[in-house]
Each structure stands twice: as C-alpha cells, then as structure tokens.
N, C-alpha and C positions, 0 to 999 in steps of 0.2 A: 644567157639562154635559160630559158625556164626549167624546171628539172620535174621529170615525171617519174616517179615509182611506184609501185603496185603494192599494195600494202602485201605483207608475209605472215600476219601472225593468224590463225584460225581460231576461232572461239572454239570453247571446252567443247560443245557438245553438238558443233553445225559443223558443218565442210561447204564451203562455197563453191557451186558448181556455175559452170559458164553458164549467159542468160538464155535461153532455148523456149522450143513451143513445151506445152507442159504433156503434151498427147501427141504422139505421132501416130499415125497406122503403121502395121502390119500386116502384109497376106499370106496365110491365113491367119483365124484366128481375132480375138479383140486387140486394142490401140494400146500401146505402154504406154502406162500413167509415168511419164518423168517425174513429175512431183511424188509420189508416191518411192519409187525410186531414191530420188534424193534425202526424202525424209529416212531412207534406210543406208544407206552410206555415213550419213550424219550419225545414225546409232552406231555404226561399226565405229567409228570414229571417237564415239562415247563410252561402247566396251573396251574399247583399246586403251584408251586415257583409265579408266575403273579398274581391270582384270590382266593388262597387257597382251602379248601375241596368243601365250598358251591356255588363257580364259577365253578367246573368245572363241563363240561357239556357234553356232546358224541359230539355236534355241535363244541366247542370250541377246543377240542382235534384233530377233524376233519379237519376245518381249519390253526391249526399249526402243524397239519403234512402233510397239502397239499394232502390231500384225502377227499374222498364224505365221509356223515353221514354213509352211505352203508354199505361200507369199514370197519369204526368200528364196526357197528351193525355186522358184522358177527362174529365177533371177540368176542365183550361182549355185554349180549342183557341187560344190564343197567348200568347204571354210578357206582353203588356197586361195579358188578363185574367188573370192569374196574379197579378201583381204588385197589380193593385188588388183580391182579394182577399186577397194578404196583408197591408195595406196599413190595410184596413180593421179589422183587429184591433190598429190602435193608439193607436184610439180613446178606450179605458181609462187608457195609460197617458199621453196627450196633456191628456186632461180625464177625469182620476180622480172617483168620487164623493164628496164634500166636505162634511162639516159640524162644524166646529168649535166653535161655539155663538157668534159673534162676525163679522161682517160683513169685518171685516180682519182673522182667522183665516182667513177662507174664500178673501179674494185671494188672500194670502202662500203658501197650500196650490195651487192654482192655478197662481202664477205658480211655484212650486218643482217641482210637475209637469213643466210644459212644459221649464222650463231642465233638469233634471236630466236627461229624456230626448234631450233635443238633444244632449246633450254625452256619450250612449251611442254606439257603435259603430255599433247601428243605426239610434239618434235623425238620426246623419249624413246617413245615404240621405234626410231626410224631403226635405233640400233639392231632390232629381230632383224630387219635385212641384212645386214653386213654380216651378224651370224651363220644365220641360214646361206648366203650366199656362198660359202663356201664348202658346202654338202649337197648344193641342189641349184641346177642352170637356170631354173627356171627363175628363181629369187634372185639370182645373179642380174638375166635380160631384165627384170622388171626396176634393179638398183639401177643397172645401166640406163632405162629409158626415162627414170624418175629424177636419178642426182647428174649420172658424169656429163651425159650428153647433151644435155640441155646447158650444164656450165659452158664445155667446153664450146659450144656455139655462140651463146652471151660472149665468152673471152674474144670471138673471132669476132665478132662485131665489134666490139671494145677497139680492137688494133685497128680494123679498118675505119672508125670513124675519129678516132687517133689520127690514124694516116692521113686524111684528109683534112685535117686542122692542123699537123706539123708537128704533134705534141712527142714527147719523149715516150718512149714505153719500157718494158721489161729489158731488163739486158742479158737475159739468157732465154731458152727456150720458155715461151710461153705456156705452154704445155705443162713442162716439169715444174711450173713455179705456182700454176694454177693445181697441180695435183699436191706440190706442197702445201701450200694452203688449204686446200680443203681436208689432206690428211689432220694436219695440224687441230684444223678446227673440229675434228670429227674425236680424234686421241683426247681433246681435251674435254668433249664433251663425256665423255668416258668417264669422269669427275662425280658425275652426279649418280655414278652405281657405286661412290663408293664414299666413306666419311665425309668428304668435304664437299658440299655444294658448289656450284660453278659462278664465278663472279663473274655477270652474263656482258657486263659493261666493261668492267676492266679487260676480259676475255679479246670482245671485241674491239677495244684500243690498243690491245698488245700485235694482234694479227693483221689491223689496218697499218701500223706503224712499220713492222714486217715488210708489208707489200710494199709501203713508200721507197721502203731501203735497195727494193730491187725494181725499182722505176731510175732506171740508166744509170745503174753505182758506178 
C-alpha cells in the first residue's frame, strides 16, 4: 500500500495556510484580503521564532509584515488573540495526516511529526502554551484543540484501520499509552531550554522503539 504523509516541518518565516479564494466578501463593509492575512500570520510566526511568546507584540508583527499597527488591529484586537490564531495553523504539522498501510507505520509517522516539529525554531514557542495553560483556560482550550485532540482522533483511526486489516495494536489502554508518548516527547523536548541540545533523531528512535514495545507485549 502506498503511504501518504503530509509534510510537518514549517519554514522559518511562512506558515502554510489551507489553499482558499484569496478575497472573500463580507456585508458590510470591504472583502478580507486572505492573502494579505496570511502574509501576517506568517510574520507572527517570524516574531515568535526571533523574540518568542513575550516579544511579540501587534507593533512587531506589524512591521514584519510590512503593514500599519491598523492593519492588525482589525484583524486581532490583542496580542492573545493573535497568537492563538496563529497557533492554530499548527495543527497539521503537530498531527499530520497519516496512512502508511500498517498500525506501527502510523505511530512511528506520528510520533516523528510531533518530535521533528518541536525541535524547529518555531516547534520551540509550542512550549508558552503548556505554560500558560496552567494559569489561563483559554490557552488550555486552544492546547486542547491544537495538540490532544487531534492526536487522539489520528490514534482512533489508527485502531480502526488496524482492526480491519487484523493487525496487532496496543496492549493496554490506548489512550494512556498515546498520552505517554507524547508526554515523553514533550519532557524531552524540554532539553533544548537547557545545556544540552536534543538529539532530534536519536530522540525519535528511542520513542518509536517505545511504542513498538507496547504493540501486544
């Protein structure tokens, strides 16, 4: 079976947004320039890799997308909501779409997602949400709609197309073995706030190897 994955990693200073018309209308009022849009996500995207969560600012976003403060302000009326709009376009490369034809193909793609993006420039920023998530609900719902639940519905696919091929899967709750995992891979990315960089490939052979162990121990 042929194997499809969606590439994960985002360039320094774009964000790939779904393909769309580039104008929509709006009543009242003039058409959102989407492109124009995008080209300003892409600079959040840019501050955030440069300054991190607490550099960025609606002025700094402003001038690297080459637009007035204005411009943004219509767009998001504060730095929150800015950020978990951009935030949420990285979705794809967190939990890419996945089918390999093989249940431990489908981890291994998965858990190499997640690791590969953590260990980008802007995979680093993901860590302001797990901070923040735990002084404020609002950063919480938006971790939730960005990392858990989108895993855990990939995992649900995973078993179910498992199940219809016969193949072996996890031998204990899928759930708690998919939250190990990603704990694991999140703790270690932890790594690169502190002396020792994360060895991005061994990282992800130690955590694929993991998962094989709990495919019907």
């Amino acid at each position: 079976m042929s194997q499809s994955v969606v590439s994960h990693t985002l360039p320094l200073k774009s964000i790939h947004v779904p393909a769309r018309d580039r104008t929509t209308a709006r009543a009242p009022g003039r058409p959102v320039n989407l492109r124009l849009k995008d080209n300003i996500l892409a600079a959040i995207a840019q501050v955030l890799v440069e300054e991190g969560y607490q550099g960025l600012t609606i002025s700094r976003v402003a001038k690297a997308a080459g637009v007035s403060t204005a411009t943004v302000y219509r767009r998001w009326p504060t730095k929150q909501a800015m950020f978990f709009d951009a935030i949420r376009l990285w979705r794809d490369d967190l939990t890419p779409q996945i089918d390999t034809g093989s249940f431990a193909g489908d981890v291994d793609e998965l858990i190499a997602a997640r690791v590969r993006f953590l260990a980008t420039p802007l995979g680093r920023t993901y860590g302001t949400l797990l901070g923040e998530a735990v002084h404020d609900p609002q950063f919480g719902q938006v971790l939730w709609e960005t990392s858990v639940a989108p895993a855990r519905a990939q995992m649900a696919l995973f078993l179910e197309r498992a199940s219809r091929r016969g193949e072996k899967v996890f031998c204990q709750d899928p759930d708690t073995i998919l939250d190990m995992l990603l704990s694991t891979i999140h703790f270690r990315a932890m790594n690169m706030l502190g002396r020792e960089p994360m060895n991005t490939e061994k990282n992800l052979q130690e955590i694929q190897s993991l998962a094989h162990c709990l495919i019907s121990c």
